[in-house]
N, C-alpha and C positions, 0 to 999 in steps of 0.2 A: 504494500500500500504506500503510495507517496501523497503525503501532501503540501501544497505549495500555496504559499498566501498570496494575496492579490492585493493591490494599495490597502490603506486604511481609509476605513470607509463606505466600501465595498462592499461589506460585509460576506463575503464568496470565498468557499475554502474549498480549495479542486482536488478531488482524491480520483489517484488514477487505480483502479483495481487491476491485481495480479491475478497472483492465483492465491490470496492469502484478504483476511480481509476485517473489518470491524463491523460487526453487526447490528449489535444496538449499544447503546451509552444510556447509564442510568445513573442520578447523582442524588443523596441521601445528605440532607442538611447543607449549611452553608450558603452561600448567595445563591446558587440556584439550586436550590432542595428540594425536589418533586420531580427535579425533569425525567422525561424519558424517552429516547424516539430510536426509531430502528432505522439502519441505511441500509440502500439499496446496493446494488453490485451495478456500476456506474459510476454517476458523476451526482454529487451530493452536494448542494450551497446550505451555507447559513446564511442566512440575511436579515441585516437588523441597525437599529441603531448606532451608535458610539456609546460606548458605556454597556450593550446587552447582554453581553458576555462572550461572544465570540470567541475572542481570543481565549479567553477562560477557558471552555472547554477544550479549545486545540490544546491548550497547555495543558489541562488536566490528563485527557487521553495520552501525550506524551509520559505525565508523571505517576497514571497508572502502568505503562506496559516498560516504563524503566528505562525511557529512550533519552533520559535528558544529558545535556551536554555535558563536558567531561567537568569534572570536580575542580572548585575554582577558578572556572572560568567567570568572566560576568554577565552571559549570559543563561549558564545559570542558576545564578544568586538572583536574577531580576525573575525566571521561572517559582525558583523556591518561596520566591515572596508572595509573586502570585499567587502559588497555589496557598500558603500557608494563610495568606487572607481572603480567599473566595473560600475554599475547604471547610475551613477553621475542623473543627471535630466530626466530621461526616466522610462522605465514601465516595469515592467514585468506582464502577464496575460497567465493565465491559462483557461482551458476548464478542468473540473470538474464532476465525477460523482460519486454521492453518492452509497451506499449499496443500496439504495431504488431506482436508478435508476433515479435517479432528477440530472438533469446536471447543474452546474451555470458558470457563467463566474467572474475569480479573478483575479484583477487589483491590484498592488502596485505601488507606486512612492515612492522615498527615503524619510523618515519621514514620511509618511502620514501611512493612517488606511488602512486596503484591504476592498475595494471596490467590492460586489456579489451581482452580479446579476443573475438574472433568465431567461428561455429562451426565454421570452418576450422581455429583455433587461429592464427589471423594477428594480431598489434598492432594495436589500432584509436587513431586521436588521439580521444578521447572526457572530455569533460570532464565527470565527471560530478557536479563540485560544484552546477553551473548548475541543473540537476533536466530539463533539455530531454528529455535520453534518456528515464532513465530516475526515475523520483522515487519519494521512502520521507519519509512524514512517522512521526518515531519519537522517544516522548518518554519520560523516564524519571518515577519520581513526586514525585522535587522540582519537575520541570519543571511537571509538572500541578498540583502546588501552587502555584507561584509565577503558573501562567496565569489562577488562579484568583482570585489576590491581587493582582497587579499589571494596570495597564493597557494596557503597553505591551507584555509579554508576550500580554496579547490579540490587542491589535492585531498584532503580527506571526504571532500562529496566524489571525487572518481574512488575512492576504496570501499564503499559503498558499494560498487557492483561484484567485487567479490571478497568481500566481510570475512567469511568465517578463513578461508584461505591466507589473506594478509593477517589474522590476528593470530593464526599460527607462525607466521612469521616474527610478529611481533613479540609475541610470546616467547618463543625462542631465542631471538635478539633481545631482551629483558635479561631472561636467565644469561646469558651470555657475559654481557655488559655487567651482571651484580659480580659474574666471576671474574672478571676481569680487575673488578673495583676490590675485590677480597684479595687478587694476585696483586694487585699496587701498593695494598696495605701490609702485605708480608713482603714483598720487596724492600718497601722504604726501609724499615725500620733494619733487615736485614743487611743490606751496605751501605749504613753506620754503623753496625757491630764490626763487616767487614773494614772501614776504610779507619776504624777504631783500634781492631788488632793490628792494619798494618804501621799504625805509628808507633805500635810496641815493639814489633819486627826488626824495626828498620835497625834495630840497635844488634841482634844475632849475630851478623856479620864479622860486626867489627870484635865482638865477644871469643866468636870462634877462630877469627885472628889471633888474636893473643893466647888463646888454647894452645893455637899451631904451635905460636913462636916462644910458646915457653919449653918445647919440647919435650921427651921422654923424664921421667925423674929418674935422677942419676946419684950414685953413692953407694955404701952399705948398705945392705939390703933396700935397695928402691922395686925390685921386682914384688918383693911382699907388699910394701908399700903400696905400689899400683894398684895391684889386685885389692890388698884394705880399701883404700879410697875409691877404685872402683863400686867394692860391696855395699860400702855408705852410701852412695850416691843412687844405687838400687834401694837401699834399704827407705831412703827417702819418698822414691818414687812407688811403694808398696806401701806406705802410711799415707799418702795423697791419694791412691788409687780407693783404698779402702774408705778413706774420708769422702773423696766423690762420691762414693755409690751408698755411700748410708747417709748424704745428704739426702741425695735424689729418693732413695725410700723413703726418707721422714716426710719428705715435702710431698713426695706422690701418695702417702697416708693421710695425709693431712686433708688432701683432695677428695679422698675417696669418703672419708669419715662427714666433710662437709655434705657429701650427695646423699647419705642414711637418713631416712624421713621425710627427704623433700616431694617426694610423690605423695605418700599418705597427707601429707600436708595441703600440698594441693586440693585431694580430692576434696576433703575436710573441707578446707578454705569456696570450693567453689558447690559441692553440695550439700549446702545446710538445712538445719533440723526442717525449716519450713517448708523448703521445695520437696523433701521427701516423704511429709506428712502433708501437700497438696495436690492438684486433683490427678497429676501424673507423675505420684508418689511411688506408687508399684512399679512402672516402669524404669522407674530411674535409682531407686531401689536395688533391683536386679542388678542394672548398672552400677552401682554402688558397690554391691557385695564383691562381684566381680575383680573392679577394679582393688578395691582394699586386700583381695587377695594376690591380684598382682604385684599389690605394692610392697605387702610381705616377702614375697617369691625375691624380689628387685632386691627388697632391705637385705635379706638373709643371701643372694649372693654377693651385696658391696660388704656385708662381714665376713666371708670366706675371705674375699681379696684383702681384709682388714689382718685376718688374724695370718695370712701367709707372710704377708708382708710383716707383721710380729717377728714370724718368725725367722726371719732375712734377717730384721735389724740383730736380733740374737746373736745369730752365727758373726754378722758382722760386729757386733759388740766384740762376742769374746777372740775373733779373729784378731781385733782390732790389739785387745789387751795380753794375748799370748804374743802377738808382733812385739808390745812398749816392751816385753821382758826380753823377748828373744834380742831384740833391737841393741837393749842397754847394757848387754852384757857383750855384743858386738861391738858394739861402742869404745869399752873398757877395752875391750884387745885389739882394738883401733887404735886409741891414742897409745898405750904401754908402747904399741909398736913406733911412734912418734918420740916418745920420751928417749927413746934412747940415741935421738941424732938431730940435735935442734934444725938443721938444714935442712934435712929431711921434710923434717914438721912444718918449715917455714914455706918448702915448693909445695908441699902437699895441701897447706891452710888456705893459700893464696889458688891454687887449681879446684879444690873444694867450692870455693866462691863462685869462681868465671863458669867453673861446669854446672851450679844449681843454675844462675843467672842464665845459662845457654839453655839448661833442661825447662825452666818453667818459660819462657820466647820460643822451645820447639814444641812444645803443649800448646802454646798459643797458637803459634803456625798451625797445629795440624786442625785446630777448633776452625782455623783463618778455611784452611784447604776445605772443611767438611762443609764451612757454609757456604763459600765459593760451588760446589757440588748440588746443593741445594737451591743456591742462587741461578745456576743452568739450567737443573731442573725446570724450577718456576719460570722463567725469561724462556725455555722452550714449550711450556702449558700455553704459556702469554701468546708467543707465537701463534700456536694452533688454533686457538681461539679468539685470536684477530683474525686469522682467514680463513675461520667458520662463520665470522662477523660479518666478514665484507663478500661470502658468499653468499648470506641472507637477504644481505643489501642487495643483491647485484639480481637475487631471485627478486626483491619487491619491484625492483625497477623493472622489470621484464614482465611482471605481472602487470604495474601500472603499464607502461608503455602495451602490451595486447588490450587492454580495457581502453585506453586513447585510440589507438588503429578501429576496434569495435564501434565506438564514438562516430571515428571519423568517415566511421564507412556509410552509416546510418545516416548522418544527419550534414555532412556535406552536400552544398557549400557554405551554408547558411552558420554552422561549429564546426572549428577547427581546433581541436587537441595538442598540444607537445607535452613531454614529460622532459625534461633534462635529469640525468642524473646529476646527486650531489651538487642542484643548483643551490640549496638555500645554506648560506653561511652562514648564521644568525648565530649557531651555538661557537664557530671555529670566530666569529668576531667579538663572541662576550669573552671567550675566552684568552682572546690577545689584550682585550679591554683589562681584566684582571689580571697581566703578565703585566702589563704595563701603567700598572695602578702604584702611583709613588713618585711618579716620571713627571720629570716638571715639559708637559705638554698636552696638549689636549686629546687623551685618550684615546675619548670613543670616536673622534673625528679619524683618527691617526689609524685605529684598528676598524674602521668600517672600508677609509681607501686601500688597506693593504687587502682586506678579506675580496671586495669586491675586483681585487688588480690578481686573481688566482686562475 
């Protein structure tokens, strides 16, 4: 069904029947409270005064079947008003019949969802924002102004001719786009960690230089010696290792213990006493029990993972305290072996140093390498899903452009059609407006001649 308005004044509202159609309108309170009249399959006017409602009802019929313009736009906010003062607390209901020939009956009340039923007079789940069922293209005459003036208002009356197809598009470029915004958001923050360890790096170099050039320890027993200072230098990196990983248990318990209860809480929190002692108590009830036994099931395996993890910290605990003995008694026959040759002691103290100082910058490097790895990862996600993005794109434009050719075939010479792709800059010039926000010059002048000079 299309309807198109005619000047103001006119009072004449031209519905062109499909195969789909509105058959009668009936409105229950409000400024017009009583009305009720059936339309023919045809061509149907209203004709009346200024002021009779007219437009009223074309707007109501739009804000029964869920067809109104997109959210915050202002036209409409100028719809929602209307109808919220002609409506006030009453109905508007339609008789309804599909392309397929299936009739339902649509109810609205102000705020509420439309209400379709069947001709049983049974609830049907029908959403009828989508246009699947049943569809009503219906414009008022700013609207037709504005499609006349603007481009984009065009373009969204050519997708109109195939809706459900472009909003698979769309829909899949949504999801597309939010992944992309979630891969930006784990990039950023990931090369500053990167470009964070390589200022710590930069110093390894020069550390393992003077490793080099202090060469071999040399003297009375320096082969013992090596090997000692060697053993230390492990022994260090087996009390770090063990300290990492009964960090990461404590902190990954910590997490798990936060999630115990939060479902039962939920439910609690969103089915209280009253909704399951009202009139679809029992039903929800059912649901009730159900889920409260889920949420045990839930609780009782994040305390399996609670008490395993116990028993990690355990083993790391006492691994941790057989190391401090095993360690300090290493230790002792570490230095004894130092006491007995201060020069000894003095190459060995001094390489001790430069070798932790090397070992905690090649820990860092390899943290630097792992995100680096993660970093190609994601930048290669990024990739795939920018030219999953601009194959979307390049499907809508292909799609508009057959729906302009279909246009032009029909109603030539009188409409002529183009689509350009990628004509409207609008978002690539807010967005150099915002790059260039700070800059002693006039912005949006500056970024509407660059976008337009592409």
């Amino acid at each position: 069904m299309h309807w198109e308005s005619v000047p103001e004044g006119s009072g004449t509202q031209v519905m062109t029947i499909g195969t789909s159609q509105v058959r009668s309108i009936q409105i229950t309170g409000g400024f017009l409270d009583g009305l009720q009249f059936d339309l023919d399959r045809g061509l149907n006017c209203l004709i009346g005064a200024r002021g009779t409602g007219k437009t009223t009802i074309l707007e109501l019929v739009r804000y029964a079947l869920d067809a109104l313009p997109a959210n915050g736009s202002p036209e409409r906010h100028r719809i929602e008003n209307l109808v919220k003062a002609n409506l006030g607390n009453g109905t508007i209901e339609l008789t309804i019949e599909t392309r397929d020939g299936v009739v339902y009956k649509v109810a609205r009340s102000w705020q509420d969802n439309p209400i379709v039923q069947n001709s049983n007079g049974q609830a049907v789940d029908i959403a009828l924002r989508t246009g699947r069922v049943f569809r009503a293209d219906i414009y008022s005459q700013n609207e037709i102004e504005r499609i006349a003036e603007q481009s984009m208002s065009q373009l969204s009356l050519i997708d109109n001719f195939e809706s459900d197809e472009l909003a698979k598009i769309e829909q899949n470029a949504r999801t597309l786009t939010s992944q992309l915004e979630t891969n930006a958001m784990s990039l950023k923050p990931m090369q500053d960690q990167i470009d964070g360890l390589n200022g710590e790096i930069a110093g390894l170099p020069g550390i393992q230089e003077k490793l080099e050039a202090m060469g071999p320890i040399t003297g009375q027993n320096a082969e013992v010696v090596s090997k000692a200072q060697h053993d230390k230098f492990l022994r260090e990196r087996e009390t770090g290792a063990v300290n990492e990983i009964g960090e990461f248990v404590y902190e990954y318990g910590n997490q798990i213990k936060q999630q115990q209860g939060r479902v039962l809480q939920q439910i609690q929190q969103s089915f209280q006493q009253d909704l399951l002692n009202g009139p679809n108590g029992v039903l929800l009830k059912d649901a009730n029990q159900s889920l409260l036994a889920g949420a045990s099931e839930i609780d009782a395996l994040l305390q399996s993972v609670c008490d395993k993890l116990t028993d990690m910290d355990q083993v790391l605990c006492q691994t941790h305290s057989t190391l401090k003995q095993t360690h300090a008694q290493q230790e002792i026959a570490y230095q004894n072996i130092l006491k007995e040759n201060e020069d000894l002691r003095n190459q060995a103290n001094e390489r001790t140093r430069l070798t932790r100082m090397s070992g905690d910058l090649i820990r860092k490097q390899n943290q630097r390498d792992l995100l680096i790895q993660n970093q190609a990862k994601l930048q290669a996600e990024r990739v795939e899903m920018l030219n999953a993005l601009s194959e979307l794109r390049d499907q809508r434009f292909n799609l508009r452009n057959q729906i302009a050719q279909r246009i032009n075939a029909s109603l030539n010479p009188d409409i002529r059609v183009t689509i350009e792709q990628a004509g409207n800059h609008a978002q690539y010039r807010s967005l150099l407006s915002d790059a260039l926000q700070g800059v002693r010059i006039t912005r949006n002048v500056v970024a509407q001649r660059i976008a337009d000079s592409i």
